[in-house]
Structures are given as C-alpha cells and as structure tokens.
Rosetta silent file (secondary structure, phi, psi, omega in degrees, C-alpha in Angstrom):
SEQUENCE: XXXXXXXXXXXXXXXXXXXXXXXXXXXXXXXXXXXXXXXXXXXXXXXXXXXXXXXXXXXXXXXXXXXXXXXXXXXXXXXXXXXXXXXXXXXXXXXXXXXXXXXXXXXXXXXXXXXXXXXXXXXXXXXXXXXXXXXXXXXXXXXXXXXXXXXXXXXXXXXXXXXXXXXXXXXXXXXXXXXXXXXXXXXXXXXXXXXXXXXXXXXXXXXXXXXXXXXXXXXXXXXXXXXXXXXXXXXXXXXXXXXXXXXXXXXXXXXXXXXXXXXXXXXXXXXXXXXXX
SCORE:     score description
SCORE:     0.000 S_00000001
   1 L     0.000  151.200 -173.917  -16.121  -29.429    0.449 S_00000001
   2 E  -117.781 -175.011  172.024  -14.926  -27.640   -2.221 S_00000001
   3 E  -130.754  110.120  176.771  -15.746  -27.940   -6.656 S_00000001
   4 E   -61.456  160.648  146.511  -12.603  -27.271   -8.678 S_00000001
   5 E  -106.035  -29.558 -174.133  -13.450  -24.740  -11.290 S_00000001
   6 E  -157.833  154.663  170.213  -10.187  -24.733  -12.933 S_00000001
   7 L   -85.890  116.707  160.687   -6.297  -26.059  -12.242 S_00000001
   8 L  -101.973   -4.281  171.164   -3.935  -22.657  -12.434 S_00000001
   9 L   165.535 -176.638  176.157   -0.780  -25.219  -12.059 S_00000001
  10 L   -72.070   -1.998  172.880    0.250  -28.046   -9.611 S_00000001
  11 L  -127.077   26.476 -177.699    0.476  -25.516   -7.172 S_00000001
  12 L  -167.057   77.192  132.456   -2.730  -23.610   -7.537 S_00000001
  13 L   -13.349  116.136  148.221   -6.683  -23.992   -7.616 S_00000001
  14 E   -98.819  128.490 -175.708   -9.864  -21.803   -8.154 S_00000001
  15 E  -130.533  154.739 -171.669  -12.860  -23.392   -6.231 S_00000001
  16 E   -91.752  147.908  172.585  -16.088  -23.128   -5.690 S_00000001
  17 E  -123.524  133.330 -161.267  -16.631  -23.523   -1.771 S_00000001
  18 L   -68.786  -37.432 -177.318  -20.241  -25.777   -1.180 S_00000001
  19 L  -106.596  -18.576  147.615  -20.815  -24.238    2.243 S_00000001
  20 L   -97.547   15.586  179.960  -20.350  -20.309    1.827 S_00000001
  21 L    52.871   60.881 -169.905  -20.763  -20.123   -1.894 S_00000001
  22 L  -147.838  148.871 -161.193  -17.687  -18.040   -2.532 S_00000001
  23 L   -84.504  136.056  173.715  -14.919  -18.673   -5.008 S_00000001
  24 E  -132.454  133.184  151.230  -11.742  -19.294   -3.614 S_00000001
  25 E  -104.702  145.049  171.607   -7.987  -19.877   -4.266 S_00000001
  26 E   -99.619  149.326 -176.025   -6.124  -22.558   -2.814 S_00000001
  27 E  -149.600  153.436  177.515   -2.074  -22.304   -3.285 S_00000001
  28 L   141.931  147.649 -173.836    0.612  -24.771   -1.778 S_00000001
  29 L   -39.850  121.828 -175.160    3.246  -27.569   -3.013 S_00000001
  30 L    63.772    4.462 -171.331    0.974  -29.972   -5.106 S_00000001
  31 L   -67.077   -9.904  176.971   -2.471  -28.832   -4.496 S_00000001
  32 L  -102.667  -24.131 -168.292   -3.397  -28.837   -8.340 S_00000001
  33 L   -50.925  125.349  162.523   -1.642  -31.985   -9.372 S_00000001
  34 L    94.581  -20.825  155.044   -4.068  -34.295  -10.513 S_00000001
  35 L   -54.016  150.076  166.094   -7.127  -32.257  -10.200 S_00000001
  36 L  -157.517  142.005 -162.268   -9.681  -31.425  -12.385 S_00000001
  37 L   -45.148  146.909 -144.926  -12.699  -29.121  -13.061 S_00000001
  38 E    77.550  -71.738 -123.336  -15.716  -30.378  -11.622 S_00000001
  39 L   -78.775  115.095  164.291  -13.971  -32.769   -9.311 S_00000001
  40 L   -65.261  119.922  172.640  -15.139  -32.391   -5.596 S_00000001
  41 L  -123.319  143.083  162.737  -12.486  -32.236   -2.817 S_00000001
  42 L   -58.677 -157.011  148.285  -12.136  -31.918    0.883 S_00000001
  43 L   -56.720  123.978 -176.579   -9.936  -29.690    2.944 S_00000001
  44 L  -102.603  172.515 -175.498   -6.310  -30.168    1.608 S_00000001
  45 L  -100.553  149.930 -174.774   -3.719  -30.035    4.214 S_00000001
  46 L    47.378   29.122 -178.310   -1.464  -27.388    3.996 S_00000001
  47 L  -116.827  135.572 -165.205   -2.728  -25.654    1.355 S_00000001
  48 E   -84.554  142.711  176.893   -3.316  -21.609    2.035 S_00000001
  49 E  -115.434  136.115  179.541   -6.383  -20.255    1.294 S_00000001
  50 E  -115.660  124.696  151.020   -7.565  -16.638   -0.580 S_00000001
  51 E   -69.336  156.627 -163.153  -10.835  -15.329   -0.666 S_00000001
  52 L  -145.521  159.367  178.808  -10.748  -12.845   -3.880 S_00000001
  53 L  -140.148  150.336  170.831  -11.719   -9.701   -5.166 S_00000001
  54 L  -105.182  171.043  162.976  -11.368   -7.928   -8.722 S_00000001
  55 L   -52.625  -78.773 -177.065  -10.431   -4.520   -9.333 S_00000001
  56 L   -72.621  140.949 -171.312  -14.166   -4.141  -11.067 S_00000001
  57 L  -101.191  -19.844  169.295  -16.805   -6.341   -8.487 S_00000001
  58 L   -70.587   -3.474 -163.154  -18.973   -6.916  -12.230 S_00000001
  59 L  -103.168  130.066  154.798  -15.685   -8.735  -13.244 S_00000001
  60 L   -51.986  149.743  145.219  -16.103  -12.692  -12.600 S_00000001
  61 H   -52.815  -46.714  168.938  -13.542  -14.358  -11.029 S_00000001
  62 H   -60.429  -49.912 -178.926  -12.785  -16.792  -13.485 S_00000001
  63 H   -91.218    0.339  146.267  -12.196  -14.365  -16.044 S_00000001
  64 H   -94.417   -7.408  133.489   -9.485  -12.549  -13.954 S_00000001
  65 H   -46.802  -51.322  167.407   -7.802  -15.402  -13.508 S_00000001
  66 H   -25.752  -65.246 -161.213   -8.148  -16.533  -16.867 S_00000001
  67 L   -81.026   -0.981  172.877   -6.464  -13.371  -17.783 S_00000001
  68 L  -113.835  121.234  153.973   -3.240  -13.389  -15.165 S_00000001
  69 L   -52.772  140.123  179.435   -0.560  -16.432  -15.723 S_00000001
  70 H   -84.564  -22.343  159.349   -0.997  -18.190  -12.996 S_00000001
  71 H   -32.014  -38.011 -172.853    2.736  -18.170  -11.993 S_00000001
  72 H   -96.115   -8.579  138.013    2.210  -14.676  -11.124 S_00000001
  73 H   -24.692  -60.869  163.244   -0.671  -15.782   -8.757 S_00000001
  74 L   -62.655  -17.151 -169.837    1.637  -18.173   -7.158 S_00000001
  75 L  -106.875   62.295  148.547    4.313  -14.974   -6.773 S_00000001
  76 L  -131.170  -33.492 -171.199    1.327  -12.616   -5.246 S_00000001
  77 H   -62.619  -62.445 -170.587    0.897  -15.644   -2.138 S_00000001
  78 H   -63.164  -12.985  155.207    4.476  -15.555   -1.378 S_00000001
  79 H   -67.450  -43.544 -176.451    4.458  -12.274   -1.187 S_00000001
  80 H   -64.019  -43.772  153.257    1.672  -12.397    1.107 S_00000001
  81 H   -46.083  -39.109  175.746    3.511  -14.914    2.829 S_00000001
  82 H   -82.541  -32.629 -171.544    6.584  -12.975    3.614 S_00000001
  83 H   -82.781   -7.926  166.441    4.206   -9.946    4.510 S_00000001
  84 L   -58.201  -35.387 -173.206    2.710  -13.021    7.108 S_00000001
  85 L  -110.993   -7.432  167.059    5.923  -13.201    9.212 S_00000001
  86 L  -102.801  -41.818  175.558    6.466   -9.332    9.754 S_00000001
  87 L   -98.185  139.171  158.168    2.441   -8.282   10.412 S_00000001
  88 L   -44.412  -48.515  166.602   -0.230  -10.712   12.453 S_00000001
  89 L  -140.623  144.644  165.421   -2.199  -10.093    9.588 S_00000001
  90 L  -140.663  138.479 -174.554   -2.813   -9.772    6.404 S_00000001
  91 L   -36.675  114.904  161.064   -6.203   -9.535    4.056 S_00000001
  92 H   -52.837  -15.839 -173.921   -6.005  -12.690    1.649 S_00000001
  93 H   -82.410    0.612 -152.175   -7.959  -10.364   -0.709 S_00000001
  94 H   -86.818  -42.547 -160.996   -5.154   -8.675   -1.957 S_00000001
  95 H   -29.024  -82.084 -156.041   -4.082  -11.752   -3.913 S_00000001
  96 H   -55.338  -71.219 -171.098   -5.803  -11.020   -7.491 S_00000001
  97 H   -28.953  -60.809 -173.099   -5.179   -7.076   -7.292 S_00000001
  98 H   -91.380  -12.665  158.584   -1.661   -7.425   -6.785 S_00000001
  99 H   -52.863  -50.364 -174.517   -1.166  -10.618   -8.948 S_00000001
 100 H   -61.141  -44.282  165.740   -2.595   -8.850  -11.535 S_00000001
 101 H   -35.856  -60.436 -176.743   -0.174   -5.581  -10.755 S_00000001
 102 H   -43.517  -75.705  159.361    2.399   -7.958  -10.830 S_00000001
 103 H   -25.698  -32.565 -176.411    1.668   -9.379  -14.529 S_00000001
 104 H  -103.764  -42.054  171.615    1.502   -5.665  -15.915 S_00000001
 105 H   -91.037    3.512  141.546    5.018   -4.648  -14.368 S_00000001
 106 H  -125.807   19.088  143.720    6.410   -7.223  -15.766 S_00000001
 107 H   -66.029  -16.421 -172.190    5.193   -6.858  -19.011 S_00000001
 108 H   -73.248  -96.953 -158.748    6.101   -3.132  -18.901 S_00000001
 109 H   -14.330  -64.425  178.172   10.407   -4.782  -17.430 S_00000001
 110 H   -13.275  -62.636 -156.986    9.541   -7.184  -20.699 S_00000001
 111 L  -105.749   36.685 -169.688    8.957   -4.235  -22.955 S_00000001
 112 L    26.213   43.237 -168.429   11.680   -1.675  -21.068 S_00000001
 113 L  -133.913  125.969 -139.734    9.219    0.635  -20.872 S_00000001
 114 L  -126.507  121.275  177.875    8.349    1.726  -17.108 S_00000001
 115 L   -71.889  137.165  162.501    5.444    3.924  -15.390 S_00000001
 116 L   -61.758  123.372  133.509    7.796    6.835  -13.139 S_00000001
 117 L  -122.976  128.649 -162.075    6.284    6.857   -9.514 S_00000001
 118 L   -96.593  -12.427  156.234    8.001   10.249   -8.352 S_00000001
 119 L   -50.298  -56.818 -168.876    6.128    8.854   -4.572 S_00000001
 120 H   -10.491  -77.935  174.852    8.552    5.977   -4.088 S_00000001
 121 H   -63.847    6.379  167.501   10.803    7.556   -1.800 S_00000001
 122 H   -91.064  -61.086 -175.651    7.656    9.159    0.646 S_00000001
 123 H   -72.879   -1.441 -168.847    6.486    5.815    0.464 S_00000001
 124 H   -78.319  -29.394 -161.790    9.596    4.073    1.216 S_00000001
 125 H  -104.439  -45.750  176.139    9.438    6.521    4.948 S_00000001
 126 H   -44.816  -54.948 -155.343    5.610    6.136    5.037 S_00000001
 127 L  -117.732   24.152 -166.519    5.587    2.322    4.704 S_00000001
 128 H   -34.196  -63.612 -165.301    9.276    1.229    6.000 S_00000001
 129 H   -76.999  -72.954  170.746    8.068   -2.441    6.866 S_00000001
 130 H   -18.255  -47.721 -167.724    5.862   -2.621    3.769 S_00000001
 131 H   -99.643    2.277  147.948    8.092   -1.626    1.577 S_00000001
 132 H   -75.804  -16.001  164.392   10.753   -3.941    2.765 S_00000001
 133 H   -73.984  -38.733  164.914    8.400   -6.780    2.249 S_00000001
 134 H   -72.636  -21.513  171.265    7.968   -5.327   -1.612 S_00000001
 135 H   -68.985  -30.488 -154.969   11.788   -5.729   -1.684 S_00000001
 136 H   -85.312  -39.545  165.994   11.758   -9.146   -0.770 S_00000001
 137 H   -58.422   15.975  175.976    8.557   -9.475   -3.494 S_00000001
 138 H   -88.085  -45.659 -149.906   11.127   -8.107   -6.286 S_00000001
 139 H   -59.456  -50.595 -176.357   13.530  -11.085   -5.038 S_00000001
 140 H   -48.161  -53.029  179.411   10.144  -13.621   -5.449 S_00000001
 141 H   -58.797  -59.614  167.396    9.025  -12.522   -9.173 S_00000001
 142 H   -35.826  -38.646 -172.983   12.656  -12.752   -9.954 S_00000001
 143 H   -90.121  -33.662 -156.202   13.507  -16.455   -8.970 S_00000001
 144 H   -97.846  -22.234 -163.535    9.551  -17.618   -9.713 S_00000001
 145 L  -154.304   21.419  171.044    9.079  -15.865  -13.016 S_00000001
 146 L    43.624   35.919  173.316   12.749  -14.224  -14.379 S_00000001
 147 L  -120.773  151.152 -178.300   11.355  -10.751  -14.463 S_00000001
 148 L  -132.571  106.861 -169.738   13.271   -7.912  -12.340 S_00000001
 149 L  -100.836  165.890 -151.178   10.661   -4.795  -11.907 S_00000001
 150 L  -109.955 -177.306 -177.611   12.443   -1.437  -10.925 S_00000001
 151 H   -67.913  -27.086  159.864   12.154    0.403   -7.930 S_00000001
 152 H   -51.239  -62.232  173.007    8.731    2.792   -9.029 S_00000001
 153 H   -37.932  -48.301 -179.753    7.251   -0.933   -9.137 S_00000001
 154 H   -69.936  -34.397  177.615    8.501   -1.883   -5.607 S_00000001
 155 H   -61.897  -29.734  154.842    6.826    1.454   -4.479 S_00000001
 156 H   -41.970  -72.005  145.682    3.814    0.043   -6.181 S_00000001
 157 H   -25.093  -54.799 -175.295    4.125   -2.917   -4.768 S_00000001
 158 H   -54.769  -40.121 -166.243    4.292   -1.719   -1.276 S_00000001
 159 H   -82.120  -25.533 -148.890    0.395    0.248   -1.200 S_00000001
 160 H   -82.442  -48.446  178.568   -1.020   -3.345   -2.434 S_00000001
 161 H   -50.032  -55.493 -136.826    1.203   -4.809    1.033 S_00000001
 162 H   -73.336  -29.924 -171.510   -0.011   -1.690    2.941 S_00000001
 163 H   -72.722  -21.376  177.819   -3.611   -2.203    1.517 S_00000001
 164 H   -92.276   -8.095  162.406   -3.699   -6.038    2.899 S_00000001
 165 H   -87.922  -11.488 -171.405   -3.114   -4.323    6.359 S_00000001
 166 L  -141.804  178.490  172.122   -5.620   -1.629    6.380 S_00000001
 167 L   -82.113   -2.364 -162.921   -8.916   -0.263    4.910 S_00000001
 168 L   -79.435  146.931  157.218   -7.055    2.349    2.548 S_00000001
 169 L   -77.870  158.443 -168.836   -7.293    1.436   -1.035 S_00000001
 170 H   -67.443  -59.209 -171.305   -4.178    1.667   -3.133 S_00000001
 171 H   -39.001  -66.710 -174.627   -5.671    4.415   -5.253 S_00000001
 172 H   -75.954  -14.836  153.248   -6.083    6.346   -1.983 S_00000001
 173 H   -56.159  -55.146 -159.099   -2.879    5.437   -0.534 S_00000001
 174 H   -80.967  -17.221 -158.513   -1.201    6.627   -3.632 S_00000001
 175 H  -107.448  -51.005 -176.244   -3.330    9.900   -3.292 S_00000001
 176 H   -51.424  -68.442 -162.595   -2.613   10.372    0.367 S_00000001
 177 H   -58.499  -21.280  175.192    1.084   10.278   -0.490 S_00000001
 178 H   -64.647  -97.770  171.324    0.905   12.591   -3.435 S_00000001
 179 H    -1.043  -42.085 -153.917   -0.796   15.154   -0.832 S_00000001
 180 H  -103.008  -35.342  153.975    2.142   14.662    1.838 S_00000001
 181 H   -14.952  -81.706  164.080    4.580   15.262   -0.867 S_00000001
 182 H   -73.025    6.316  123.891    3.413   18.634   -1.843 S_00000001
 183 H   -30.341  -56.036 -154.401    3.297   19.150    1.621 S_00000001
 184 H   -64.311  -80.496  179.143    6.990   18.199    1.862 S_00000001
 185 H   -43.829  -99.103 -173.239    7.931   20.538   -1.063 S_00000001
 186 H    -9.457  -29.315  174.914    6.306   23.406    0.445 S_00000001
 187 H   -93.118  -13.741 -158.752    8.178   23.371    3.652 S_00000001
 188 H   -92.735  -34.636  161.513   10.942   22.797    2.083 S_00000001
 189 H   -60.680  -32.049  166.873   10.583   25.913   -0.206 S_00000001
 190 H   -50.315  -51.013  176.618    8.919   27.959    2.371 S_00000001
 191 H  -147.153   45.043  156.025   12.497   27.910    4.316 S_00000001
 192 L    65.712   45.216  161.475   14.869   27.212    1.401 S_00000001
 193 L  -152.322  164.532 -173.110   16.311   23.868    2.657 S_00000001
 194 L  -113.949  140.692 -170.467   16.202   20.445    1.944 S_00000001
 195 L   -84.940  152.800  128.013   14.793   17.999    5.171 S_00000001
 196 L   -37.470  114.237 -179.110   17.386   15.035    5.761 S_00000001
 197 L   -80.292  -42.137  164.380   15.147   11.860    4.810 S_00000001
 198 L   -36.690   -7.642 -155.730   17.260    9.921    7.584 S_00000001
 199 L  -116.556  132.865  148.428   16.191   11.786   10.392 S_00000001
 200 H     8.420  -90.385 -168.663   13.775   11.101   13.044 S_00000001
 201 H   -53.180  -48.052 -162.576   12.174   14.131   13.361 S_00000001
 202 H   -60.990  -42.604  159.787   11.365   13.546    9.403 S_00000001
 203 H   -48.083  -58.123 -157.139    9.789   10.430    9.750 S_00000001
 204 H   -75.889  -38.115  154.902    7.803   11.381   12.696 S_00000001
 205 H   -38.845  -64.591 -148.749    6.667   14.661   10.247 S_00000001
 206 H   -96.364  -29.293  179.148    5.947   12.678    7.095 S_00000001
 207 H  -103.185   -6.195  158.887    3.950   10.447    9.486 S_00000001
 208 H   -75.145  -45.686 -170.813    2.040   13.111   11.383 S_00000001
 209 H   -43.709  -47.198 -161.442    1.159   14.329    7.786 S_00000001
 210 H   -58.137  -72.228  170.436   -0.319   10.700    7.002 S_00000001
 211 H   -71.147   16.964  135.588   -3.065   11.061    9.740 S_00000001
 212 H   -55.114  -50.969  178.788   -3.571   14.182    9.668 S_00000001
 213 H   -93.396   -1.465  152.895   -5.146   13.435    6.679 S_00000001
 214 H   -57.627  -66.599 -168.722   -6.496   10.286    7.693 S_00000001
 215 H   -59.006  -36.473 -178.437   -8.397   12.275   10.369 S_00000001
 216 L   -93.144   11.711  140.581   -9.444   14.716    8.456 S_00000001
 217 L  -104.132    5.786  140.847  -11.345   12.251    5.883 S_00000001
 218 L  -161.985   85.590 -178.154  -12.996   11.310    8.549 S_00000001
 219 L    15.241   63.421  166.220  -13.605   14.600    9.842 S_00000001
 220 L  -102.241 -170.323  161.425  -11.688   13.958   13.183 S_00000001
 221 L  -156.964  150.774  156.318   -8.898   16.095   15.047 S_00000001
 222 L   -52.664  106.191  161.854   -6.011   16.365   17.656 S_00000001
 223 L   -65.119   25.297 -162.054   -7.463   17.910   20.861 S_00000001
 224 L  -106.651  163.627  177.686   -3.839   19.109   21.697 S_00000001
 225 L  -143.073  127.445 -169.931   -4.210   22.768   20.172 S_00000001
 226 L  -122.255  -33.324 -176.774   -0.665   24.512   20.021 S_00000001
 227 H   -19.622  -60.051  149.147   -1.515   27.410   18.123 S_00000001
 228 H   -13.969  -86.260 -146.301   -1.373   30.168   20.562 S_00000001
 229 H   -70.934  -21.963 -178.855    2.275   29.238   21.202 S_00000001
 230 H   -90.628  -41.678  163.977    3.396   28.570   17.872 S_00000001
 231 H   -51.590  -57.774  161.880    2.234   32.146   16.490 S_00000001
 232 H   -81.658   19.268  168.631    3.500   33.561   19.151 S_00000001
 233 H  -124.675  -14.818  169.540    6.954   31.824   19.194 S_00000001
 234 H  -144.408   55.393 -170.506    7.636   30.845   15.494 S_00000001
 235 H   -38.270  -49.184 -166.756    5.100   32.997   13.521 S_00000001
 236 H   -66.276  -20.816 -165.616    6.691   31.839    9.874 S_00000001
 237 H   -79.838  -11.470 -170.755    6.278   28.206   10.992 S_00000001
 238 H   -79.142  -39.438 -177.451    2.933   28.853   11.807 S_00000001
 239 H   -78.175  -36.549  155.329    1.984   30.424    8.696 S_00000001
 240 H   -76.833  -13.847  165.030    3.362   27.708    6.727 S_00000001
 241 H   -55.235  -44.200 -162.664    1.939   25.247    8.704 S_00000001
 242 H   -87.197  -32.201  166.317   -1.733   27.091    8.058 S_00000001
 243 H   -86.850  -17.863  167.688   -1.118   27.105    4.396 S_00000001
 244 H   -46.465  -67.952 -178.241   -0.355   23.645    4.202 S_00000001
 245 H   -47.044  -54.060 -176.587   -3.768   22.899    5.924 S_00000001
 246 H   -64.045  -43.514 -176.250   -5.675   25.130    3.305 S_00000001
 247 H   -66.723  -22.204 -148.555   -3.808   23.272    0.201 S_00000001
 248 H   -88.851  -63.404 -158.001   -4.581   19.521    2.169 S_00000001
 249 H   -81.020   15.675  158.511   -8.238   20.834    2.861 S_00000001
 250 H   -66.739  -60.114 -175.491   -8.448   21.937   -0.966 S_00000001
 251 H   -48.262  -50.126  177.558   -7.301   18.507   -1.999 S_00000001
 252 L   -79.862  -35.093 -174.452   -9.636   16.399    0.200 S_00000001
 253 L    45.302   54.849  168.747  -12.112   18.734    0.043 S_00000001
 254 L  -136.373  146.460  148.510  -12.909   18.785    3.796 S_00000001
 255 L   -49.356  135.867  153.370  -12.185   21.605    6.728 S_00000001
 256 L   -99.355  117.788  174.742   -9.025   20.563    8.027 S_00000001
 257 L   -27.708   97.704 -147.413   -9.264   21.003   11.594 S_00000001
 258 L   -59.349  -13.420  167.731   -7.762   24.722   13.160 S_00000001
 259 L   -25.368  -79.826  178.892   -6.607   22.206   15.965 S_00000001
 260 H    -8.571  -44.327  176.508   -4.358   20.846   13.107 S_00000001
 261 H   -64.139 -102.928 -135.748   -2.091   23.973   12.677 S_00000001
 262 H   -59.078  -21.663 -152.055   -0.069   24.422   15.512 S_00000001
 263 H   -84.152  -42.904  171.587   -0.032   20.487   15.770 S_00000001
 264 H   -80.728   -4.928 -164.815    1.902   20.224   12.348 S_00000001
 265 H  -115.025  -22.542  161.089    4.026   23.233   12.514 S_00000001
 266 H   -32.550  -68.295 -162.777    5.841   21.553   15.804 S_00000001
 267 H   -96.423   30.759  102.188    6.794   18.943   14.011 S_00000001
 268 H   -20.249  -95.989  171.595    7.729   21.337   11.120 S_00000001
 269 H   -26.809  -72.224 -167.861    9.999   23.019   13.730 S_00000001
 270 H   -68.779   -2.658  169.111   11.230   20.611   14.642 S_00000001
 271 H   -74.932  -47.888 -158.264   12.779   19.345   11.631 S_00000001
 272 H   -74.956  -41.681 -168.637   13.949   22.797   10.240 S_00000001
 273 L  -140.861   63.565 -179.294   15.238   23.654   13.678 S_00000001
 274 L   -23.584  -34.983 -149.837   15.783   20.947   15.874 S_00000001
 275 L  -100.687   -6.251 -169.033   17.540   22.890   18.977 S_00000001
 276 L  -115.881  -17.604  145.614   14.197   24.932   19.527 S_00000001
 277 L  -147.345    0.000    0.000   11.963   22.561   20.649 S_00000001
C-alpha cells in the first residue's frame, strides 16, 4: 500500500510506500487524477515506478520536488522510457537528478543564455547509444514542455542516461571525458594532424582511453604488455603514449599502469597510421 504525499499532476504521484518506508514516484496516464495527500492506495496498474535520490542525500524529497515543475518530472520518465527500449536496464534513480537538469536548461533556452560543454562531441563517440537517447529527450521536453535545449544540453543530458546504466556519477563522467580530451589534443599535436572522428580506429581509441582510466581508478591493468615492441618499432608513438599516461596519472592521481603504454600507443598507431599495424 502506498500514502500519497502530494499530486505532481494527473499523471504523477510522490508516495510514501507502507512496506519499505521509502518515498517513491509513480508516473503513468491518470495516476494522480483524483488523488489526494494522505489518501491510501494500492498498486495502480500500469503506472511506472521511481525510487529517488537528490543531488544532496540531507535534501528531503518533498522539497525537491516541490522545487521542479512537475511537467519536467513527467519529461525525465519518458526519457527513461525511451532509454528502456535500447538498454535492459536502467536505474529509476536518475529521475529527480535529471528532472531537475532538465528544469535548469530550460530556464537557461528561456533566458538565451547557455552553459558551453566543449565535451559534447567526445561524448557524442563515448556514449553513441546514450546520446541518441538524449536526442530523442530534446524531441520529449519539446512536445511536453515547448522548450528546445541546444546541443551542450543534449551532451548533458546523455552522462545523466549513461549514469542510469552504470556506477559512474555524472560529475565523474564529465571528468573522465575532460581527461580523454586532453588526451585527444595531445596526440593530435604531438603529430600535427587532426584524427577523423568517423573512423573506427578513433572510436576504438577514444574508448580504450575511457577504461584505461576506469582501470586505473581502480588500480587495475591490461596484462597484454606491448611495450618492448612499440619502442622498438614506433619510438615517437611510444613516447607520446608514456606522456599521456603521466598527464592521466597526474589528473587521477593514481600510477597508471607501465602495462598501459604500449597498450594505448597501438591504438594511437593505429589511428595516425593505419597501414602499419
């Protein structure tokens, strides 16, 4: 059985739940109509259920809801929904975090005035299926709530998706990619050319970066060790490959694993100079 605490519209509830004690939203065609606080209810049929979290765990529930229109609640499910038919799963806890995102980009699209994320396109190769599920959540906010948030937003959007699939936190998402960046930029100054974002090889390279530094925050490695072979057969690739590892384990502030080198400057190589391995 549940306890309304409050109606967020005819299509959305916050409840009390009697037998785990834990606050819950309910969302689905009609599930508020007619409700009221206090008022004890079963199990509704067809209505989806979120377990919730705030940004701050001292923040009540009730008073982050209070503070997000609940329209843009109702837009955070349907996102969640759409990210439901491309992944088996995804964490329901996401709702408030990215409702709440939602509500602040589009008051910035309100007020024309827009945070830059200079990530977007790393995270667009990082997070391909994510971040086509944040396109289709531009298309939702639009039709449900007349706001059109810009593309820095959808990139936004995307670590909150990526964050209902995994243990990474957005914040650390958003950090990882910053890191893989100046990675990026480094190789690409290191031997004067700009990588193809279309390519393969670049993908599989922007996604060896991403665990690489996954492992090495928690302190793993590759047991393939290439080094030997890469010194001696591409020396420069090697050497940028080794400073790359020293700025990553500055940043993280863990040993990046000497494993690590030879393992990234392959797929280095192979970007810069496809024909050579």
């Amino acid at each position: 059985m549940y306890r309304v605490i409050k109606v967020l519209n005819n299509n959305g509830i916050l409840v009390y739940h009697n037998e785990t004690g834990r606050e819950l939203i309910l969302l689905g065609n009609g599930v508020g109509f007619g409700k009221k606080p206090t008022q004890q209810i079963a199990d509704i049929s067809g209505a989806r259920v979120y377990s919730l979290v705030t940004r701050q765990k001292q923040q009540s529930v009730l008073k982050v809801v209070n503070g997000i229109q609940p329209g843009f609640i109702e837009a955070a499910g349907k996102i969640i929904e759409a990210a439901e038919k491309v992944f088996s799963e995804v964490n329901h806890e996401i709702l408030l975090p990215m409702a709440d995102h939602i509500a602040l980009a589009a008051k910035r699209a309100k007020e024309n005035r827009q945070i830059p994320n200079p990530f977007t396109p790393d995270i667009r190769v990082l997070f391909s299926k994510e971040y086509a599920v944040a396109m289709q959540g531009r298309d939702i906010i639009r039709d449900m709530m007349g706001y059109e948030i810009s593309d820095d937003e959808v990139g936004f959007l995307t670590l909150h998706i990526h964050a209902g699939l995994s243990d990474e936190q957005v914040s650390t998402a958003l950090d990882t990619t910053r890191i893989i960046n100046e990675g990026i930029h480094r190789i690409e100054e290191a031997f004067g050319q700009k990588m193809s974002e279309d390519s393969l090889a670049y993908t599989r390279l922007m996604s060896h970066l991403y665990y690489m530094v996954a492992r090495t925050r928690n302190g793993e490695s590759t047991k393939v060790d290439f080094n030997d072979f890469i010194f001696a057969n591409y020396p420069e690739t090697g050497r940028v490959a080794e400073s790359i590892c020293g700025y990553m384990s500055k940043e993280l502030k863990k040993p990046v694993a000497k494993e690590e080198i030879g393992f990234l400057a392959i797929h280095i190589q192979r970007v810069i100079s496809p024909e050579t391995v």
